[in-house]
C-alpha positions in Angstrom: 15.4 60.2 -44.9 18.1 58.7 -46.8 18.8 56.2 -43.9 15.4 55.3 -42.8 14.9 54.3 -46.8 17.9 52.1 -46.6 17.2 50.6 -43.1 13.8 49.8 -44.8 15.7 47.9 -48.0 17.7 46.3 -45.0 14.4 45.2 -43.5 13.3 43.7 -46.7 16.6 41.6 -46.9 16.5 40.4 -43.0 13.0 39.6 -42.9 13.5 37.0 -45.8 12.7 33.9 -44.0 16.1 32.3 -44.8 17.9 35.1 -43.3 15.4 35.3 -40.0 16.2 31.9 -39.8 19.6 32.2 -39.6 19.3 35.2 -37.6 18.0 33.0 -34.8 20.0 30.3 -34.9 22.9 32.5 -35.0 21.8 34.2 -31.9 21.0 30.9 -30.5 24.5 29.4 -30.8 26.0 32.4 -29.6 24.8 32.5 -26.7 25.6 29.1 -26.2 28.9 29.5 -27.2 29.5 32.2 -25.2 28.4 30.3 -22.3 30.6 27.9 -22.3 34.2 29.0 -20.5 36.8 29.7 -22.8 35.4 30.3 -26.0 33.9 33.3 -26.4 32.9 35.6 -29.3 36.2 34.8 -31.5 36.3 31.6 -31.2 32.7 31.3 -31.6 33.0 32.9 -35.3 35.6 31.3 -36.0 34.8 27.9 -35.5 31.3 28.5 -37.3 32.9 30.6 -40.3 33.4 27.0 -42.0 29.5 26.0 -41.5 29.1 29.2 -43.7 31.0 28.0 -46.7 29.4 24.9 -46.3 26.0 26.0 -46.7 26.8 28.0 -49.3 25.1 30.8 -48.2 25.2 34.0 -50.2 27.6 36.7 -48.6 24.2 38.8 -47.1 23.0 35.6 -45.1 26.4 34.5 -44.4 27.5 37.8 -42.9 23.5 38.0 -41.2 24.4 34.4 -39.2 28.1 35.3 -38.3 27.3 38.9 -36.5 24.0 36.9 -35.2 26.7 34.5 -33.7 28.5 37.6 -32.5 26.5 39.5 -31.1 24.7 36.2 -29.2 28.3 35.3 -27.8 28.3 38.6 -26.3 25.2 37.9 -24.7 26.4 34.4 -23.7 29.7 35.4 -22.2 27.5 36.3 -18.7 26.4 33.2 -17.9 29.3 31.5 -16.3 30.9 34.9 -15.4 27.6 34.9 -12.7 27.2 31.2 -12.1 30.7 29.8 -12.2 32.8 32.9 -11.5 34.8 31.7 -14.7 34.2 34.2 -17.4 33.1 33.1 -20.8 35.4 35.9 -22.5 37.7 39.2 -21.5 35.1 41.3 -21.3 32.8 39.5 -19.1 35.6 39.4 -17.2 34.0 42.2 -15.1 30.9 40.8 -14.7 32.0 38.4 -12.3 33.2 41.4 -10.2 29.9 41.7 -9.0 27.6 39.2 -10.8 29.2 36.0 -9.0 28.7 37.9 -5.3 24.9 38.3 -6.3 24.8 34.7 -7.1 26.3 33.0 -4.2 24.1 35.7 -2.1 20.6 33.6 -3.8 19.9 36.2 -6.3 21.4 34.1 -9.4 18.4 34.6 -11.6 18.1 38.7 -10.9 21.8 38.9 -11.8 20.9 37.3 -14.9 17.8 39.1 -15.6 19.8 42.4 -15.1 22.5 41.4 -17.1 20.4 40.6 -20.3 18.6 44.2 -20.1 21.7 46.0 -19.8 23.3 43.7 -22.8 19.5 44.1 -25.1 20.3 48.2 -23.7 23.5 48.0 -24.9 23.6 46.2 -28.1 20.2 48.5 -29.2 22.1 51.6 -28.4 25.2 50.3 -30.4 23.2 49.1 -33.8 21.1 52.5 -33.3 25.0 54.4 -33.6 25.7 51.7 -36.2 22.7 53.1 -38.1 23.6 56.9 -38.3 26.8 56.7 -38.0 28.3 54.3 -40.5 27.4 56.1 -43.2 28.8 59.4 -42.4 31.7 57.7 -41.7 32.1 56.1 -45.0 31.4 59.4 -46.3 34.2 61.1 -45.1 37.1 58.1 -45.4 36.3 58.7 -49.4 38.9 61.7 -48.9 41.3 59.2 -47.4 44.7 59.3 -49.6 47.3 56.3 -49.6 49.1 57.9 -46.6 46.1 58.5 -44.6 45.2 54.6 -44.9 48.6 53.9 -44.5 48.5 55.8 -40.6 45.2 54.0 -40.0 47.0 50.5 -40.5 50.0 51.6 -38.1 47.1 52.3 -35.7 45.2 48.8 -36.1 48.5 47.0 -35.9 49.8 49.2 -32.8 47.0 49.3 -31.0 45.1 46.0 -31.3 44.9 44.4 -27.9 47.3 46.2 -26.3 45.0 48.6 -24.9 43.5 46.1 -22.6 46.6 43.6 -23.0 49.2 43.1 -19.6 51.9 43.1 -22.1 52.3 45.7 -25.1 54.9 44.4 -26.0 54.1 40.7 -27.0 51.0 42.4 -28.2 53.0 44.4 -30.9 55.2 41.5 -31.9 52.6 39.1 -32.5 51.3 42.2 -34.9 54.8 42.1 -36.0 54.3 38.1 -36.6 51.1 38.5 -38.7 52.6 40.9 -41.0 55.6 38.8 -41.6 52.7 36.0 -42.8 51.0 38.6 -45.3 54.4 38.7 -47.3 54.0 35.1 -48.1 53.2 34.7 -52.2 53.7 36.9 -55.5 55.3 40.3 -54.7 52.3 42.8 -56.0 54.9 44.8 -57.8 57.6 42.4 -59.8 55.5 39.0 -59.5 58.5 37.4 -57.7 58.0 34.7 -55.1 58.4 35.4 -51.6 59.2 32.5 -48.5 56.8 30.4 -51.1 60.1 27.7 -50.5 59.4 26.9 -53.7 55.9 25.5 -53.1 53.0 26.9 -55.8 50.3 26.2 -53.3 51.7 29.2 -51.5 51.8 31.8 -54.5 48.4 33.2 -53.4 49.6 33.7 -49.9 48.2 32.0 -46.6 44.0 31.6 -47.0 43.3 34.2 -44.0 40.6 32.0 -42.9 42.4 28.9 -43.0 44.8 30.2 -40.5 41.8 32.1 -38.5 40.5 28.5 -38.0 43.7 26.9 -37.1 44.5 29.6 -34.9 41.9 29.8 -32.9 39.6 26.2 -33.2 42.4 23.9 -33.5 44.6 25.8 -30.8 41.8 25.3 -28.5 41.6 21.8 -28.9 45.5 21.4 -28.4 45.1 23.2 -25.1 41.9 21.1 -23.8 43.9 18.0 -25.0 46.6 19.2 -21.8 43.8 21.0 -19.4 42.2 19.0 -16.8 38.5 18.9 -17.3 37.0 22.0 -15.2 34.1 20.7 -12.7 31.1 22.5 -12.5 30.5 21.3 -8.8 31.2 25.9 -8.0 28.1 26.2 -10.1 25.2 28.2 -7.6 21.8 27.6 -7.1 19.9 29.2 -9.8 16.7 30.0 -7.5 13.7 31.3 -9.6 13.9 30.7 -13.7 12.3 34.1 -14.6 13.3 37.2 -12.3 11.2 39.9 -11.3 10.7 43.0 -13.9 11.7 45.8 -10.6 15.1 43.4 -10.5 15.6 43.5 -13.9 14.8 47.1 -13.9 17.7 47.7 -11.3 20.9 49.7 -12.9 19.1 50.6 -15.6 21.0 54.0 -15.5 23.8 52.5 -15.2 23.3 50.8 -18.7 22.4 54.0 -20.7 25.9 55.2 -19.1 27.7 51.9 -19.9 26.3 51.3 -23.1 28.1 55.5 -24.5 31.0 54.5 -22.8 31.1 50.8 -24.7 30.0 52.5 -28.0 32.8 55.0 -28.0 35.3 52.4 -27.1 34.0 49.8 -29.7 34.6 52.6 -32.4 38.4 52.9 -31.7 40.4 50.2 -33.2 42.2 47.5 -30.9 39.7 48.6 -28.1 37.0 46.5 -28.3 34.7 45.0 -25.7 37.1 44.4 -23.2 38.0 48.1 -22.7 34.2 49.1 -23.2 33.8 46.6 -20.1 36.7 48.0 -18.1 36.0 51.9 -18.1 32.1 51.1 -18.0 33.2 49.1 -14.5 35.3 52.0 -13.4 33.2 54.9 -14.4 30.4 53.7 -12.8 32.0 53.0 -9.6 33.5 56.1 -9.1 30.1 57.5 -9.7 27.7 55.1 -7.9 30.0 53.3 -5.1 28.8 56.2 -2.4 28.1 53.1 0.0 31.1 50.7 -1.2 28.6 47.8 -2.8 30.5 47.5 -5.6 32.0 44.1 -5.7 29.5 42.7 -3.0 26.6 42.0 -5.5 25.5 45.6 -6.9 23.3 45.4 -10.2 24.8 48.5 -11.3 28.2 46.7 -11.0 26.7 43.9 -13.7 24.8 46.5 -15.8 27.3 48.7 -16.5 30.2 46.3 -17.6 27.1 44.3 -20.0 26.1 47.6 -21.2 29.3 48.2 -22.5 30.4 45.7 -24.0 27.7 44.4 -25.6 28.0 48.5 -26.8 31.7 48.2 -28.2 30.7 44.6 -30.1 27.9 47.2 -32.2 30.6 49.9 -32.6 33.4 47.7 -33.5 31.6 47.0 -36.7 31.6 50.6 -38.2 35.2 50.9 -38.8 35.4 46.9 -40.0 32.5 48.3 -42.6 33.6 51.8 -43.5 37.2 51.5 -43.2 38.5 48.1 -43.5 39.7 48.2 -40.5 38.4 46.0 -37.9 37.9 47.1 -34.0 37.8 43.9 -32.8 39.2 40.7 -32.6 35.8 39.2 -33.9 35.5 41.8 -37.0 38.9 40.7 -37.8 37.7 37.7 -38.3 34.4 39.0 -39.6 37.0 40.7 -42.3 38.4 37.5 -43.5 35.3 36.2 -44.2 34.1 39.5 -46.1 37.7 39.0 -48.0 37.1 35.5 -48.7 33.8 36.5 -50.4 35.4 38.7 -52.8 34.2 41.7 -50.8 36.2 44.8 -50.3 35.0 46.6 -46.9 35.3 50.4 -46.9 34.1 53.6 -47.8 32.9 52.3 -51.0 30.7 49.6 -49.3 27.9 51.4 -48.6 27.2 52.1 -52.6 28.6 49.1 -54.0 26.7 46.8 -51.7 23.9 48.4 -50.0 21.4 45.2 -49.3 24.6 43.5 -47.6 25.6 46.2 -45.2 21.7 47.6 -44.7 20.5 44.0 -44.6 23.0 43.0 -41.7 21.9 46.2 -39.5 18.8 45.7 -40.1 19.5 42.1 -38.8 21.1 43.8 -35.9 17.8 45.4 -34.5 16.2 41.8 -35.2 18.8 39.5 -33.2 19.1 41.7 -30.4 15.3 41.2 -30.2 15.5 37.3 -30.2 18.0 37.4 -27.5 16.3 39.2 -25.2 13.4 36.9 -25.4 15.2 33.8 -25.6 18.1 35.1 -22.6 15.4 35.9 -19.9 13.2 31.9 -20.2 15.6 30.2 -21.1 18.5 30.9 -18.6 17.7 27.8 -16.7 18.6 25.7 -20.1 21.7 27.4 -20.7 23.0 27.3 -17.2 22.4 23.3 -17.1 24.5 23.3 -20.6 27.8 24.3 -18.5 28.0 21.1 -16.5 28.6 19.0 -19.8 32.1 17.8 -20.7 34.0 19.7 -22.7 34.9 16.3 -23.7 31.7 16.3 -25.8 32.4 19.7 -27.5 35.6 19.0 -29.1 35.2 16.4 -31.5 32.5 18.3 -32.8 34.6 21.9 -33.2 37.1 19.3 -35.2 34.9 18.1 -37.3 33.2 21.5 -38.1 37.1 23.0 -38.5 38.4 19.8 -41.2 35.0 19.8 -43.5 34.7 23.5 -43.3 37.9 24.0 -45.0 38.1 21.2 -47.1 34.5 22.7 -48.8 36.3 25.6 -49.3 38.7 24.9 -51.7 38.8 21.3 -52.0 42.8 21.2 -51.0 44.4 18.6 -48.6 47.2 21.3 -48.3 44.9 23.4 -46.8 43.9 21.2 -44.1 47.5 21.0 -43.4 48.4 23.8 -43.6 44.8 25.1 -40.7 46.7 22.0 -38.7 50.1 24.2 -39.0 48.6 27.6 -37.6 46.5 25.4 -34.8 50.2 24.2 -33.7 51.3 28.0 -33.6 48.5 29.4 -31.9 49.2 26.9 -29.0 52.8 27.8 -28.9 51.6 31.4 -28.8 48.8 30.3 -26.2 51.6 28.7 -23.9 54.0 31.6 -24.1 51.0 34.1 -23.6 51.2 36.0 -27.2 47.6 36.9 -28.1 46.5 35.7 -31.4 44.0 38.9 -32.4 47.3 40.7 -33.9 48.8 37.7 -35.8 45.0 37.4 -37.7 45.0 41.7 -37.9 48.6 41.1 -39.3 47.9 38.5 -42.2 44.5 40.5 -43.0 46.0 43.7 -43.2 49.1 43.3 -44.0 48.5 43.4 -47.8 46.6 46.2 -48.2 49.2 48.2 -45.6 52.1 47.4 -48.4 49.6 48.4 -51.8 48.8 51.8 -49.7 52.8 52.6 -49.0 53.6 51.5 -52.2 50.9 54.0 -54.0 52.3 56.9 -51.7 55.7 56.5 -52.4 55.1 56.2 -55.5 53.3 59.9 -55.7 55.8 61.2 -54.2 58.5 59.6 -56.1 60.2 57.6 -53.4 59.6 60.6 -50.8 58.6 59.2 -47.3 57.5 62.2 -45.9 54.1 61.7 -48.0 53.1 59.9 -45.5 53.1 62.5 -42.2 52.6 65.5 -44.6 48.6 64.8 -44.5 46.4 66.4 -41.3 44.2 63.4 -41.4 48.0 61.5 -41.1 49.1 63.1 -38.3 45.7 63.5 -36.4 45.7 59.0 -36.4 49.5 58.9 -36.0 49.0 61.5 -32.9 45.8 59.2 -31.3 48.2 56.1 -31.9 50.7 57.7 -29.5 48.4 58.8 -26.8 46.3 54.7 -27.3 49.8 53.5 -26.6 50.6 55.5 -23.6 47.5 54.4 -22.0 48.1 50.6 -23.0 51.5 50.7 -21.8 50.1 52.6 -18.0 47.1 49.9 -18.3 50.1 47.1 -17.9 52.0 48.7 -15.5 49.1 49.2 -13.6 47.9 45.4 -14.2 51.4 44.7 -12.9 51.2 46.2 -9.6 47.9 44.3 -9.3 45.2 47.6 -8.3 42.4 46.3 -6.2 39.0 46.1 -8.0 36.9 46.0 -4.8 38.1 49.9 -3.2 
């Protein structure tokens, strides 16, 4: 009863009409975002996390027309995976696996139909686990010590993106990267300045969204500067606008199946949606591929993989809201705007700001609501949206990237400083470094040091504080065996397995 009271407060704050509104513009540009080839759902936020700031929103709406984006760009991310065969994200990565065959085969708008049940399925299912699960969760980190926290770090920072990564290894020294950024300022403990180079601007560190904006906005714009344009001539036929409900209705198991799969993976930091999508692919086609359609158009071959990761977007918020600790490359970023806000995710959350965390589930149920409606009619819009030049979106993700940051602390350095991060994350772009672990790095990185520093000093100066705790070893013990399945995911990746046995 405790829960359904809350949910209802959350209710009262999400049907505010600012926040409804925000809710369906949010969803809106998602999807559009995610439509488009190359952004996806991190990019998305992060481009958009400046329009926040300059709105002035409060924290509640803010955080209501990010996960809004979210969640949409998760939606999105289908769209040219079916019609273009170029997926909008990792995770719909899978979706082309059998979405694109169904496509070319005249059934475009049933592949789409499909695909936004099983995402609505999916998404629904996640925010229902969000609901009941969150709070238990945040329940039980309250008995978290220093050492404990200090385990669930080396988990984020060894696991994220490596799991579905081809290379562990530049995986875990981009983490490496990101941590070496956090040091930057006042040591916490003496007050000395640390690689500041004698610059005050730095004392406070790098702005975590500054860099999340130069890493990923500005980055993008330095590789579209050297890409030739992509032509939108592979597009298919879309056929009829609305598809039938049977077609829609077909995989429909396969979505409940997905959409546990998705969930589970979502909870697990570093997972995220692009392992949800992966062993929601393979599960379901060692299942359902009796008669080897898999790969040659089957729906359960697009509901499954939409199911689940539209699944592990929903359950990548809980440990971003009870722990701190982000499951995704989008709540990392979701994080540094929380951080920027003054707002300290974690067990705490849930008591110390209970219409911002019940207001954005609430939210949840709303904008998955709004995207069903708005994915099945307007498919035909969004699909004519992917034969514009990119040449017409850039300018615009500039200028959203320069006067977002400027509004937020009114500092020229700043600006240079985003334009400094946006050169880095092309280098790391060119060599093939993922970005996620450089942002989980300078977000985390902090509060990884404070929680060492506190155990050691219980113990006096004693490292084994921090493997003498159960809860310790039980995360430093799942960290081994996420690593030994990232590290047999890239050798596998290496010897290229075929997706279509």
């Amino acid at each position: 009863m405790d829960i359904l009271a809350a949910l209802a407060a959350g209710f009262a704050v999400a049907l505010t009409p600012l926040n409804l509104t925000l809710a369906a513009i949010g969803s809106f540009l998602g999807t559009l975002i995610g439509a488009l080839p190359g952004l996806g759902p991190v990019n998305g936020v992060a481009i958009l996390i400046p329009l926040a700031f300059a709105l002035k929103l409060e924290p509640s709406s803010a955080l209501i027309m990010l996960t809004c984006i979210y969640y949409g760009a998760m939606y999105g991310g289908r769209i040219s995976s079916i019609m273009l065969n170029i997926p909008g994200d990792e995770p719909a990565i899978m979706t082309t696996l059998d979405g694109y065959p169904m496509a070319r085969a005249g059934k475009a708008a049933q592949a789409l139909g499909i695909s936004a049940m099983a995402s609505f399925i999916g998404a629904t299912l996640a925010t229902v686990g969000l609901t009941l699960f969150a709070p238990l969760l945040a329940k039980a980190a309250i008995h978290f010590g220093p050492s404990d926290y200090f385990a669930l770090y080396v988990m984020a920072f060894a696991t994220v993106g490596g799991v579905v990564g081809v290379n562990p290894v530049k995986t875990l020294f981009a983490a490496f990267l990101g941590l070496m950024l956090a040091t930057v300022g006042l040591d916490p403990g003496t007050g000395t300045a640390r690689y500041t180079f004698g610059s005050f601007h730095l004392y406070d560190g790098f702005d975590p969204i500054v860099a999340i904006v130069g890493l990923f906005a500005i980055s993008e714009v330095l590789v579209y500067f050297e890409t030739l344009h992509k032509s939108s001539d592979g597009m298919v036929k879309m056929g009829r606008a609305i598809p039938r409900l049977r077609e829609v209705l077909q995989g429909l198991t396969a979505a409940f199946r997905g959409s546990a799969i998705g969930f589970v993976c979502g909870i697990l930091p570093g997972a995220g949606a692009s392992l949800g999508a992966f062993v929601s692919y393979t599960a379901e086609k060692q299942l359902s591929n009796k008669d080897g359609t898999f790969g040659k158009g089957d729906p359960r071959g697009i509901a499954a993989p939409e199911a689940g990761n539209n699944a592990a977007a929903g359950g990548a918020l809980i440990p971003m809201l009870t722990l701190g600790v982000p499951g995704s490359g989008t709540t990392a970023v979701m994080l540094a705007l929380l951080i920027s806000l003054n707002i300290q995710p974690g067990p705490l959350l849930f008591t110390r700001e209970p219409d911002l965390v019940w207001g954005l589930i609430a939210a949840l149920y709303l904008a998955n609501l709004v995207l069903l409606i708005l994915n099945i009619p307007m498919v035909g819009l969004f699909t004519r949206l992917l034969s514009l030049p990119q040449w017409l979106l850039m300018p615009f993700v500039v200028m959203v990237s320069f006067i977002g940051i400027y509004s937020i602390s009114h500092s020229v350095f700043d600006m240079f400083v985003m334009v400094g991060f946006g050169v880095l994350g092309y280098v790391l772009r060119k060599f093939d470094f993922p970005i996620v672990p450089v942002v989980l790095g300078l977000l985390l990185g902090a509060d990884m040091e404070n929680n060492l520093r506190r155990a050691l000093s219980i113990s006096g100066g004693d490292f084994s504080i921090l493997v003498n705790s159960p809860i310790a070893l039980g995360i430093y013990a799942l960290t081994l065996a996420m690593l030994a399945l990232a590290f047999y995911m890239a050798r596998k990746a290496k010897h290229g397995p075929d997706v279509s046995d």
